[in-house]
N, C-alpha and C positions, 0 to 999 in steps of 0.2 A: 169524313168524320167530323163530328162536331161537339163540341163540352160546353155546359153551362157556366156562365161568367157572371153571377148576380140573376138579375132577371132578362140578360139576354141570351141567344146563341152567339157564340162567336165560332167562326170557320176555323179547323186547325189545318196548320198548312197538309198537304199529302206526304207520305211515310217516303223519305228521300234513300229509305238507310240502304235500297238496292244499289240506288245509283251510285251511294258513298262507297260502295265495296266492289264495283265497278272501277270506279276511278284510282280507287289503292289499288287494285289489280296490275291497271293499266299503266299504273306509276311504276310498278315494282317492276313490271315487266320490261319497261323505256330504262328504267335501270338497269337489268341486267343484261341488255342485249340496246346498248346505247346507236342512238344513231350516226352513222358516219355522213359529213358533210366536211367540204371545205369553209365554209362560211361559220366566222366565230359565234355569232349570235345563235346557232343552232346548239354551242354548248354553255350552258349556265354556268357559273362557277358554282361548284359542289359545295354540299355544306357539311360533306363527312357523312349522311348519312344514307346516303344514296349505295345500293350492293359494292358498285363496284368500285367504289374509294371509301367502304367502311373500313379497312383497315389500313388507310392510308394517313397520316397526320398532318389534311388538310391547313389547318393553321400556321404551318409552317413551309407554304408553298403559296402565302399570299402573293408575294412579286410575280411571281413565274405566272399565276394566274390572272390579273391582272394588268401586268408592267406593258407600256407601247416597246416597242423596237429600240435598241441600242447601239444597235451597229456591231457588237461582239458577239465571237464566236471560237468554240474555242481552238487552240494548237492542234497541228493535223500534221503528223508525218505518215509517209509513204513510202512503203516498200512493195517493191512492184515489178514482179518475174518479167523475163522480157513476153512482151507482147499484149499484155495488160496495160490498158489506159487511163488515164483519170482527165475529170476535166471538172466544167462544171456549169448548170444549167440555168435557165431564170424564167419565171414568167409562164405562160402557158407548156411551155417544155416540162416543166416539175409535173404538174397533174400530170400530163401524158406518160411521163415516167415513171409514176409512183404506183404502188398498188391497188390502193387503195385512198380514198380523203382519210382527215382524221377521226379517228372513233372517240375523244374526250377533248377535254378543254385544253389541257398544254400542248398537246401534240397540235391543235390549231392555233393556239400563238403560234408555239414553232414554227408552223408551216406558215403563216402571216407574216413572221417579223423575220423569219431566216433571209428573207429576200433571194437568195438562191439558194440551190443543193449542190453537194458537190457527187459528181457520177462517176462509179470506177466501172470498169469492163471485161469482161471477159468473151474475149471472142468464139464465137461456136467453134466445137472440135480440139480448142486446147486443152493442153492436158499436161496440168503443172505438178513438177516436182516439189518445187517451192510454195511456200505460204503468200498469198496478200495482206499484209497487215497493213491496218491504220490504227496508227498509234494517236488518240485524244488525248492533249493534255489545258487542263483547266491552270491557269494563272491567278485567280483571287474570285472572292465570293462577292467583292461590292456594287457588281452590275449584271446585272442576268445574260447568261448567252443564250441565243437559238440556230439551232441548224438543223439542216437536214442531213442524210447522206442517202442516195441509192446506189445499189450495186444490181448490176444485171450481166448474168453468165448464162453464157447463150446453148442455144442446142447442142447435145455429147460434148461438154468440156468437161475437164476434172478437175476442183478446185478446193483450196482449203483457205477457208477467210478469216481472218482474227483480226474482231474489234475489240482495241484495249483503252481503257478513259482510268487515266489518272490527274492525281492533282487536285486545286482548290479550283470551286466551281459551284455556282447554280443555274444548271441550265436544262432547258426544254428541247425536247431531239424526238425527232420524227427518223424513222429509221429504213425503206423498203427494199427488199431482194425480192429481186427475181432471178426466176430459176428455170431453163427452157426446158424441153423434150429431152429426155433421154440424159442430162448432163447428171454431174454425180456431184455433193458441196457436202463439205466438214464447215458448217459455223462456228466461230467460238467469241462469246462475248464476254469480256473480262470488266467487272466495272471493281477496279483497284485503287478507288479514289481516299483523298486523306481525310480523316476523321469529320471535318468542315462543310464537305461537300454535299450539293444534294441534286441529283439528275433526277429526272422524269421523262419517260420516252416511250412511243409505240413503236414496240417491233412489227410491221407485217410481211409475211412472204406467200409466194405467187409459185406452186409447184408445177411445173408441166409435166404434162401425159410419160410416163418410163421414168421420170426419173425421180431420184436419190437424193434426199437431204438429211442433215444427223445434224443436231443441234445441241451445244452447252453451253449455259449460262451459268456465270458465279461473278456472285458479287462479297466483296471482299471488304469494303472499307466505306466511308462516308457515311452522314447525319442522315440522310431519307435519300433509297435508291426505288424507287417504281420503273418496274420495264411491263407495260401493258403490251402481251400477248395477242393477238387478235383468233379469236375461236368463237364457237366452235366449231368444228371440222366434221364430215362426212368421209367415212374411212371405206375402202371395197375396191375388188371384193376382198372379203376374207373365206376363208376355209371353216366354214361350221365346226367340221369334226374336229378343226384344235382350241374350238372356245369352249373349256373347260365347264364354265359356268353354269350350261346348259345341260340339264341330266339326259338328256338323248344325245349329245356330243358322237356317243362314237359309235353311231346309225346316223352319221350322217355326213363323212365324209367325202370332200369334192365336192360341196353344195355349197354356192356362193352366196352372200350375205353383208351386210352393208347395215353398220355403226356413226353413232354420232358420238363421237370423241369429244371430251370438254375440259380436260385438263389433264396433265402430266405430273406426278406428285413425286417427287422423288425415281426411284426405277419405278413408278406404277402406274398403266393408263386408265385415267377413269372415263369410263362410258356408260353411253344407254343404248341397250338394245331392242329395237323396235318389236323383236321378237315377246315380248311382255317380261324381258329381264333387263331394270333400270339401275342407275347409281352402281354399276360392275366395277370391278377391279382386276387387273391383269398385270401380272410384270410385262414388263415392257419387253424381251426376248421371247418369250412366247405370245406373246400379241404379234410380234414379228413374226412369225414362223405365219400365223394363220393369216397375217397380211401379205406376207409374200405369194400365196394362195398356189403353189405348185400343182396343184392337183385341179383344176378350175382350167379346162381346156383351152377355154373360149377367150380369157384375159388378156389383154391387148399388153400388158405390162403388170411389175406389182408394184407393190406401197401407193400404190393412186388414192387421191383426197381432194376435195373441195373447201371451201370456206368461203366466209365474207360473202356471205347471199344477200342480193338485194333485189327488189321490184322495180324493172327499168320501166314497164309501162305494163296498162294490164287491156288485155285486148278485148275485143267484143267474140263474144259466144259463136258467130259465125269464120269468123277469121280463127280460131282455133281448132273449130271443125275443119276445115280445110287444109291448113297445116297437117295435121295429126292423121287426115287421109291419108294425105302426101308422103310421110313417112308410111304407112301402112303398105301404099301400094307400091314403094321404093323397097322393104324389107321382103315382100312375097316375091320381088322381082328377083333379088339377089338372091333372097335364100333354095334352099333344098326344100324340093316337094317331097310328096310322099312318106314322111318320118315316123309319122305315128304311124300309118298302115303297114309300115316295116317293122315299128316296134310291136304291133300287135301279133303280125304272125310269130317277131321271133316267141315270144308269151306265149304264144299258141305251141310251139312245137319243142320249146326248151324249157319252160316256166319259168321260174323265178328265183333268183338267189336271197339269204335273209338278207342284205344291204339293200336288194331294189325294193323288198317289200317293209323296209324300216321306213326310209326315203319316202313312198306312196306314200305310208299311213301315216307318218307326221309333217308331212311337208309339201309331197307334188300334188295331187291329187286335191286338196283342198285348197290349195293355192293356186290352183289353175281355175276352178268354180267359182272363189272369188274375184280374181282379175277378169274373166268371163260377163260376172255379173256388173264390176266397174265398166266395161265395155260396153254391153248392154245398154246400161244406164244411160252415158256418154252419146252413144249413137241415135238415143230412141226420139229426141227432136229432130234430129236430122236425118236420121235412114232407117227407116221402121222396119224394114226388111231385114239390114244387119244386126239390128238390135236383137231381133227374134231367133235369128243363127246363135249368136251368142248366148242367148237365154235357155237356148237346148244344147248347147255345149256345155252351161255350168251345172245343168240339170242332170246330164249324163256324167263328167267326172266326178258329182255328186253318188252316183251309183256306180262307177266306179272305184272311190273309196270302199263303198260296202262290199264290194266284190273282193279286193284286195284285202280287208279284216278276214271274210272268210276265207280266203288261202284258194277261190275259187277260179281257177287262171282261164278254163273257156270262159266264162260268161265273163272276165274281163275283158280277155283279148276280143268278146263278140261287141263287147261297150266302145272297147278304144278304135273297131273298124267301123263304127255309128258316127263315134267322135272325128275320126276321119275323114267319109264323107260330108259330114259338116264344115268341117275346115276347109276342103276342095271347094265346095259352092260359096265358101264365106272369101276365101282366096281370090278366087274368079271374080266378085265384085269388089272387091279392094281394087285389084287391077285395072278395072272396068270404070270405077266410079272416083280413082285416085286421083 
């Protein structure tokens, strides 16, 4: 584009305002889901207006964000059931122990200037009567502390932890539990500091597969307490039919499902569910009930969850086809043949109750056409053959669906023994080509 400037043209620059609403995108986004890194320079010092220290009162957390190393840290008593250890680690040992790097800027002084962490223990299989407490106490506010602490409670222990921080203090605390298989933890974090005080700290914790964590936090006293959370979290399975939210909830019980959890607000968990119902709310006992998923045959455990996702590498397009074979022809190998051509006769000879045919028309049925078509997709540089299997399998539970609307159970059950065959020869080369 160009405008008249007198009697010449002059060039106006190109229309940048994509790129400018691009880059506030990408800003706001780097804010609310910050990078974790051990290396300080990866965290700016914030200026307050960044998501996730908007209501934080930066200004009064200069030292702590800026200050070098002191050498202080604060008072630490220990009570400690028998068989419970403490000690404490330095140097390459701390990453390896911790959960996570830091996710903001104090939590990486912390982890910089603490020089070491100290590590309590829980041995696998214990299972304590007694509490672990560590009792923090802060001595004066005129030099910054930093520490760390990890805790790690190993596979089936039973444990109840209480960290309590009292006292005058400004310090920067890095905080990581881990949690093994199957073990069972009551957390409880007390920050009862005096009026003067001002902590800043990321809590992160590390759930294994089976097991059980309950957590409370209160804080009680001091000038500015920040305890950064690290989420959000991927919840499953849950039980469909106890999340309320959803107006087909109870047609659809026993069907597993899987949330991304983003914050705990008092008793309430907020979530989004991918299912096209965002920003949810659930008391937190009945979010329990559909997390514990009882009725979800196949669950290896309940309360299972993820977090703290990162990109370790990202591979090339062939090395993930092979992989993802790999699985394919390991999962035919273990599993049971024959399932739908068994579910189809029984449809054939018993029909249908309203639950299966609630289930089909909002849920199986078209969820299986699309994961079909993802596969399809997926496969069609690499194995044009299975591609094509799949493309008439999503084509078929596609008429399917229609069959189950009309309440038509031969021509289903004659769809899902089509679908069946197709799955046998799509089988046969998973195995073949795994």
């Amino acid at each position: 584009m160009t405008r008249k400037n007198g009697a010449a043209a002059v060039a106006e620059p190109a229309d940048t305002s994509a790129e400018a609403v691009r880059g506030a995108l990408e800003t706001v986004a780097s804010h609310l889901h910050p990078k974790v890194s051990w290396e300080l320079d990866d965290h700016p010092v914030p200026t307050g207006r960044e998501e996730v220290w908007r209501f934080t009162p930066v200004h009064r957390l200069e030292d702590l964000l800026t200050s070098p190393a002191t050498g202080v840290e604060l008072d630490c008593a220990l009570r400690l059931p028998e068989g419970v250890t403490a000690g404490f680690v330095e140097g390459d040992a701390v990453r390896a122990a911790a959960v996570e790097p830091p996710a903001d800027r104090t939590s990486a002084i912390a982890a910089a200037n603490a020089g070491r962490a100290r590590l309590v223990t829980v041995p696998a299989g214990l299972e304590l009567d007694e509490p672990v407490e560590l009792d923090f106490t802060g001595t004066g506010v005129d030099r910054p502390a930093y520490q760390q602490t990890i805790i790690e409670v190993g596979a089936g222990a039973r444990a109840r932890i209480l960290l309590r921080f009292e006292g005058s203090a400004r310090v920067a605390d890095k905080i990581d539990v881990r949690v093994g298989a199957g073990a069972g933890v009551d957390l409880v974090t007390l920050q009862d500091w005096a009026p003067d005080a001002v902590h800043v700290a990321q809590s992160s914790l590390l759930v294994g597969r089976d097991a059980k964590v309950r957590t409370v936090q209160a804080s009680l006293g001091g000038a500015v307490t920040r305890m950064l959370e690290r989420g959000p979290v991927v919840a499953g399975p849950l039980d469909m039919g106890l999340l309320t939210y959803n107006p087909n909830y109870q047609g659809l019980g026993g069907v597993d499902h899987f949330v991304c959890v983003f914050a705990l607000t008092g008793t309430r968990v907020q979530l989004h569910d991918p299912a096209g119902f965002p920003c949810m709310s659930m008391d937190f006992e009945d979010f329990a009930k559909a997390w514990e998923a009882r009725a979800i045959s196949y669950r290896r455990g309940s309360f299972s969850m993820w977090g703290g996702f990162t990109r370790g590498r990202e591979p090339e397009g062939e090395e993930v086809y092979r992989e993802v074979s790999s699985i394919m022809r390991k999962r035919y190998e273990a599993g049971e043949a024959g399932v739908i051509r068994s579910y189809a006769e029984a449809i054939r000879h018993n029909g249908m109750s309203p639950q299966q045919q609630g289930i089909h028309q909002y849920f199986s049925f078209r969820l299986a056409a699309a994961r079909s078509l993802y596969a399809a997709r997926f496969l069609a540089d690499h194995d044009p053959e299975r591609a094509q299997i799949k493309e008439q399998i999503a084509s078929m539970f596609g008429r399917a669906h229609l069959h189950n609307l009309a309440e038509d159970n031969l021509a289903l059950a004659d769809t899902l023994e089509e679908i069946a065959e197709l799955d046998d020869r799509f089988r046969e080369l998973c195995i073949l080509r795994g």
